[in-house]
C-alpha positions in Angstrom: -96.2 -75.0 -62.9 -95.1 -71.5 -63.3 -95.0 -70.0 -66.8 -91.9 -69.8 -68.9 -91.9 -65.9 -69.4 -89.7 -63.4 -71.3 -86.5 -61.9 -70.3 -86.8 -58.2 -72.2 -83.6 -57.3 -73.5 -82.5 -53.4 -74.4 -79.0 -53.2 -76.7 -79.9 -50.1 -78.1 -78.0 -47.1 -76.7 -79.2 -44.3 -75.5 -82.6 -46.1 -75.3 -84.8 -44.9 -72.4 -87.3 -46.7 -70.7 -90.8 -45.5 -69.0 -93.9 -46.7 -66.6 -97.1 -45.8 -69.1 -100.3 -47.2 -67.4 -99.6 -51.2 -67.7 -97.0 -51.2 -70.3 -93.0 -50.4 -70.5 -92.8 -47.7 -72.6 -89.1 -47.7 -75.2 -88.1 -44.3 -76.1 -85.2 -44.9 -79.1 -83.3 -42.3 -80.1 -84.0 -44.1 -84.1 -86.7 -45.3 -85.0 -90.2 -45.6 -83.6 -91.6 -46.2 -79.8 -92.2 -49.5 -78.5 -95.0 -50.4 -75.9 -94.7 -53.7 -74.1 -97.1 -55.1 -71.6 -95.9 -56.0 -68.3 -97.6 -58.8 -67.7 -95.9 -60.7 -69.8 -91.9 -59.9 -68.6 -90.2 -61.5 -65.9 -87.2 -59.8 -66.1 -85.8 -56.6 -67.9 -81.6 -56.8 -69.0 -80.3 -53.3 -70.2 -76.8 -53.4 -72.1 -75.1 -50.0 -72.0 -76.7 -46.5 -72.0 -79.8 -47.5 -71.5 -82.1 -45.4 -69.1 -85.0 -45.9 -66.8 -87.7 -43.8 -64.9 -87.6 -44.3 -61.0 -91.5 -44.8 -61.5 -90.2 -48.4 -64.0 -88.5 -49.5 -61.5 -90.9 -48.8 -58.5 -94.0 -50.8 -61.1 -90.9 -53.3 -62.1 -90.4 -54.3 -58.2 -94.0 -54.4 -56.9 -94.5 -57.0 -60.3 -91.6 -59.2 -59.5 -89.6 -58.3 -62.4 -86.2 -58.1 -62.0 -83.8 -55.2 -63.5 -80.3 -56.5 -64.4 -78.0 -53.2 -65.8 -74.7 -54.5 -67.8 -71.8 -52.7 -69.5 -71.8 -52.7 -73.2 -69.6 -56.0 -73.1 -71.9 -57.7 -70.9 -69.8 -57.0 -67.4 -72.9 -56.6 -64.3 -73.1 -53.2 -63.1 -76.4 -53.6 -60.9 -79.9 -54.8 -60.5 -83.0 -53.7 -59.1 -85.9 -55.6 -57.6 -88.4 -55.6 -54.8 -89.0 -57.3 -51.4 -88.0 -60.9 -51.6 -90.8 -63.6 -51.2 -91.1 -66.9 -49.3 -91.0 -67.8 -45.7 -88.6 -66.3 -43.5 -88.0 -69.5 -42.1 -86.8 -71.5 -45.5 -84.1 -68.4 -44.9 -83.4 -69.5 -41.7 -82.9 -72.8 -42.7 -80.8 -71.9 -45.7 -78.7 -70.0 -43.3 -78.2 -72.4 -40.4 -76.8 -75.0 -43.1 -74.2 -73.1 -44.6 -72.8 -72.7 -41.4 -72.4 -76.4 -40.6 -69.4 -77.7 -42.1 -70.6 -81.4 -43.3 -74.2 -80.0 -44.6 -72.6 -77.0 -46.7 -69.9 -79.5 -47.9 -72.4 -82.2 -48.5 -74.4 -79.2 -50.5 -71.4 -78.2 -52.4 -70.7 -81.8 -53.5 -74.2 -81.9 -55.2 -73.8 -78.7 -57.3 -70.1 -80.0 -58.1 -71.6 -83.3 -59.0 -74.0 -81.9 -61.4 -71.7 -79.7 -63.1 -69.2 -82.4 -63.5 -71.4 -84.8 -65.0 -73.4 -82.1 -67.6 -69.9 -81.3 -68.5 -69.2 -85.4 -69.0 -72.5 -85.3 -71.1 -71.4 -82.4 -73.2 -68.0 -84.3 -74.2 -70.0 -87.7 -74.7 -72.6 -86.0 -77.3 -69.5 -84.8 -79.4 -67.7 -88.1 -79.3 -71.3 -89.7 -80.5 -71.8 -87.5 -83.7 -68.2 -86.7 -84.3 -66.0 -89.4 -82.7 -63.6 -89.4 -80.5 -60.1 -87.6 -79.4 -57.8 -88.7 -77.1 -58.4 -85.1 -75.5 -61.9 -86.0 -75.2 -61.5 -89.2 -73.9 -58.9 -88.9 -71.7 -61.1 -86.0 -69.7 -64.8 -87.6 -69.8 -62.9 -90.6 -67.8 -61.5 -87.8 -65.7 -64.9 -86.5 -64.9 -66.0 -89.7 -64.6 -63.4 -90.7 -61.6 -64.4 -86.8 -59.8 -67.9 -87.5 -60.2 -67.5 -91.2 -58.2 -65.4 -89.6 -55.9 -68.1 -86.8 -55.2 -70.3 -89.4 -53.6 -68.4 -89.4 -50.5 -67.3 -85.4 -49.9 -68.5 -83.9 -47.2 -65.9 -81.3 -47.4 -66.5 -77.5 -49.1 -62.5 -76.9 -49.5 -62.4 -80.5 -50.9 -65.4 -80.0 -53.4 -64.4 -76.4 -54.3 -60.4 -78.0 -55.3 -62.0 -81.1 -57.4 -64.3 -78.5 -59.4 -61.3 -76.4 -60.0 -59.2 -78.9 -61.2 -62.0 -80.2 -63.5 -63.1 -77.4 -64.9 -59.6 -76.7 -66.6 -59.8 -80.5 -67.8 -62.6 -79.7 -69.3 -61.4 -76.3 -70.8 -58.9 -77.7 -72.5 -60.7 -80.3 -74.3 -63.2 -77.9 -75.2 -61.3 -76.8 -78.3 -62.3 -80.5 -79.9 -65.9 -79.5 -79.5 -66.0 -76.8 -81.5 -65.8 -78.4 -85.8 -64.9 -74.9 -86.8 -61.5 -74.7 -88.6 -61.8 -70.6 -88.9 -58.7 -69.5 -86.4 -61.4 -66.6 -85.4 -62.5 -69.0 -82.7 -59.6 -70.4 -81.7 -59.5 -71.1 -77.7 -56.3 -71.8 -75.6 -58.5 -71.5 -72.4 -61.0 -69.5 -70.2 -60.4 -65.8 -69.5 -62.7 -63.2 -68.8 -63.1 -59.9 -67.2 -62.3 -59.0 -70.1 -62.6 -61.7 -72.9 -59.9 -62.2 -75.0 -61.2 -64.0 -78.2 -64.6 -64.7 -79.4 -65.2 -68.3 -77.8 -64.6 -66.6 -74.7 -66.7 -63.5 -75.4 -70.1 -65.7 -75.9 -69.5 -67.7 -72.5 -68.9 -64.9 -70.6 -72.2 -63.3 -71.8 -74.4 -66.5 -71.4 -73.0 -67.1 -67.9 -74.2 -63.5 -67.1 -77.5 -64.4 -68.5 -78.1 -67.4 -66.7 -76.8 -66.0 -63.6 -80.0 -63.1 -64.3 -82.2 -66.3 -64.4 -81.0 -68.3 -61.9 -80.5 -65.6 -59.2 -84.5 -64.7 -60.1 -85.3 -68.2 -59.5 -83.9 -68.3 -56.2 -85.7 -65.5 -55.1 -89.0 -66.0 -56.1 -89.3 -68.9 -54.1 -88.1 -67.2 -51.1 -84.1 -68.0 -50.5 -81.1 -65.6 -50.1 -79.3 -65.6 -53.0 -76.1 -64.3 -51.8 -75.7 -67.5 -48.8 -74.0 -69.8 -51.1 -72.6 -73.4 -50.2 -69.6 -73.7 -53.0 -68.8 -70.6 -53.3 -67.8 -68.3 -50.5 -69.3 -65.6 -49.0 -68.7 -62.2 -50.4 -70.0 -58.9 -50.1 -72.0 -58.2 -53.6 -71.8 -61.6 -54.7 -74.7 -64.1 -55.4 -72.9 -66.9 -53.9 -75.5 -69.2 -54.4 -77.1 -68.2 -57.7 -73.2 -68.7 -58.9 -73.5 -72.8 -56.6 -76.8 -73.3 -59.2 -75.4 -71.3 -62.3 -72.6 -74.5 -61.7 -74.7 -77.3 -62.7 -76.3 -75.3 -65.6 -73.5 -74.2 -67.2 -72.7 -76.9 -69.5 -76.6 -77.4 -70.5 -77.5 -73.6 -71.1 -74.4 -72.1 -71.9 -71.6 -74.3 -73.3 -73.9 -76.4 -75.8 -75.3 -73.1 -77.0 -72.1 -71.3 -77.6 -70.9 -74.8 -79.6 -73.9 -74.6 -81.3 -73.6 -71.3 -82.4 -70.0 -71.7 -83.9 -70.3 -75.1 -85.6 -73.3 -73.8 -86.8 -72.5 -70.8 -89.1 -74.9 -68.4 -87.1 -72.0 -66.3 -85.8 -68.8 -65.6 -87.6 -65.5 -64.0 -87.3 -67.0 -60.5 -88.5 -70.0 -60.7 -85.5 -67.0 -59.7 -83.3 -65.0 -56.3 -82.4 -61.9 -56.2 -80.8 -60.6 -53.3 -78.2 -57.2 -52.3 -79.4 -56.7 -50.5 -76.3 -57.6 -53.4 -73.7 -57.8 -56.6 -76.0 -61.6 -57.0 -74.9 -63.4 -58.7 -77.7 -67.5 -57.9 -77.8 -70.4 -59.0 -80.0 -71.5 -55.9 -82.7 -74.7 -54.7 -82.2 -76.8 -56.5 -84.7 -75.0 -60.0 -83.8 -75.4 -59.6 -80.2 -79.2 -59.3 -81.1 -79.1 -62.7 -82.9 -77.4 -64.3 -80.2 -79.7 -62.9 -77.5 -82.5 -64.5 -79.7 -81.3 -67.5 -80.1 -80.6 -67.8 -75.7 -84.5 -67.2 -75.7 -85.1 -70.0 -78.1 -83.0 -72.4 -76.5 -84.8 -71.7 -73.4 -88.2 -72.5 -75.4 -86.8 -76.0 -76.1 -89.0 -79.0 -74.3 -87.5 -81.7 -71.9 -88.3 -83.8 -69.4 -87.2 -83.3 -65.7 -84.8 -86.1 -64.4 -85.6 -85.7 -61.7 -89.8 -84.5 -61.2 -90.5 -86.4 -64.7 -92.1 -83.3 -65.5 -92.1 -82.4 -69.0 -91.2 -78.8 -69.4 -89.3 -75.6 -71.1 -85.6 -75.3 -70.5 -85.9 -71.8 -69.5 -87.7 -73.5 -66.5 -84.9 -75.2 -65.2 -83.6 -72.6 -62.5 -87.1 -72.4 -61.1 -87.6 -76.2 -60.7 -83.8 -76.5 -59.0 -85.0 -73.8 -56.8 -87.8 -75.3 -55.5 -86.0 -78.8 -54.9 -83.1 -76.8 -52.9 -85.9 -75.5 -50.8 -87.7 -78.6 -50.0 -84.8 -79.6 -48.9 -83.3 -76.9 -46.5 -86.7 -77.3 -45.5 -86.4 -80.6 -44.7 -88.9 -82.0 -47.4 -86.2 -83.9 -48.9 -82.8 -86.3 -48.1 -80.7 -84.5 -50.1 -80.8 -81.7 -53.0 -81.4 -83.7 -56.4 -78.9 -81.7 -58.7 -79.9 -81.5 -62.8 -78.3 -84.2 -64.6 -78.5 -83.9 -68.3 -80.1 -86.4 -70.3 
């Protein structure tokens, strides 16, 4: 089983990093040096003005560790990383499906699947500990119908239009998940690119997280992470990191940004607002709490549905990864998609 590792994560701008013998060497311009080990890191995220050596990156790539640049409000700007791994031929194979209609639909169904019933799961927790609203109701039997439906599309246009249609279902019930009363985190639906009020701002910077993890995953064990099945093909796009990200929404990303809100640990005063463009964004010191709680939800233990494996959540990308490429390589019927327990 590979080893849950850290993700490395630099906020502080105008921080500069640098290749010193084994270790990632943290220039601040406040406050003291930091020296990390390597060995330790599988994947470095910089938020804003942060800089690195060309000799970083060069150790960073031959390691395996990812580089993942973002904007101060958590928008990707690029990433850096070395040759990919794994047979040429699971490529091949990942290639020749997505271009035949039935198994790419067949593909897309699964990841629509999963999504659909981790979202199901999400409303079905709340109506356990808090009971139940008809908003609630009304779209877990929604997702309920898509997800029997699913069983028989074979169709990528036909999957792509039942995941669309879903996923504002569940958007607008997701206001009765959240206990808060404070009109701070009032949400009227999803918008992005850039957020418009704080609900919106944590999503949009845990999907870009777990798209970091997910695209990793699928590259370590050797597939192409920009030949999707659900998502179309698109020049700069990690079509099929965004197919997986699908599935894990809900579990990673959702829960934890309910969590975070009914939970007191961020507030109305963690958030700025840009007068000019509306964007809202996490303050400095709160988007470090928030990146420290991602890295202990990824800590948390669970078992596999699926490989009855008992393992950390950060994990999860890596073990979905494998099981898509046993079965583009033929190992297995049909890709087993992660259904929330």
């Amino acid at each position: 089983m590979k080893p849950l590792q850290n993700i490395l994560y630099i906020t502080k701008p105008g921080a500069y990093l640098s290749k010193e013998r084994e270790t990632i060497h943290i220039r601040l311009e406040e406050g003291p040096d930091v020296k990390i080990p390597i060995h330790g890191i599988s994947g470095i995220v910089c938020f804003g003005t942060v800089g690195m050596s060309p000799w970083l990156m060069g150790f960073c790539a031959e390691r395996n560790v990812a580089v993942t640049f973002l904007t101060d409000t958590g928008r990707f700007l690029a990433r850096v990383h070395g040759p990919m791994h794994g047979n040429v031929l699971l490529r091949r194979a990942q290639y020749r499906t997505a271009d035949v209609a039935d198994q790419s639909g067949t593909l897309a169904a699964a990841f629509v699947t999963g999504k659909l019933y981790n979202c199901r799961q999400a409303l079905l927790r709340c109506i356990r500990d808090h009971g139940e609203t008809p908003a609630l109701r009304e779209t877990e039997k929604l997702l309920s119908d898509r997800i029997r439906t699913l069983t028989s599309v074979e169709d990528c246009d036909t999957a792509r239009g039942m995941e669309g249609d879903a996923a504002r279902a569940y958007f607008s019930a997701f206001p009765d998940l959240i206990r808060k009363s404070d009109p701070a985190f009032a949400f009227s639906g999803r918008n992005r690119r850039p957020p418009k009020d704080a609900v919106n701002a944590l999503l949009s910077l845990f999907y870009t997280l777990l798209v970091h993890d997910v695209r990793s995953a699928l590259e370590t064990v050797g597939l192409d992470s920009a030949v999707g099945f659900l998502h179309k093909d698109r020049p700069g796009r990690p079509s099929l990191a965004l197919d997986m990200m699908e599935e894990l929404r809900p579990v990673f990303c959702d829960r934890l940004t309910v969590s975070l809100i009914n939970r007191e640990q961020v507030r109305a005063s963690d958030f700025l607002t840009n007068p000019d463009s509306g964007a809202v964004t996490l303050e400095d010191e709160a988007r470090k709490r928030v990146l420290a709680a991602w890295q202990k939800m990824k800590q948390e233990t669970l078992t596999h549905p699926f490989t009855d494996e008992k393992i950390a959540k950060g994990l999860i990308p890596f073990i979905q990864a494998r099981l898509l490429a046993r079965h583009l390589r033929g190992d297995l019927d049909g890709y087993p998609p992660f259904l929330w327990r």
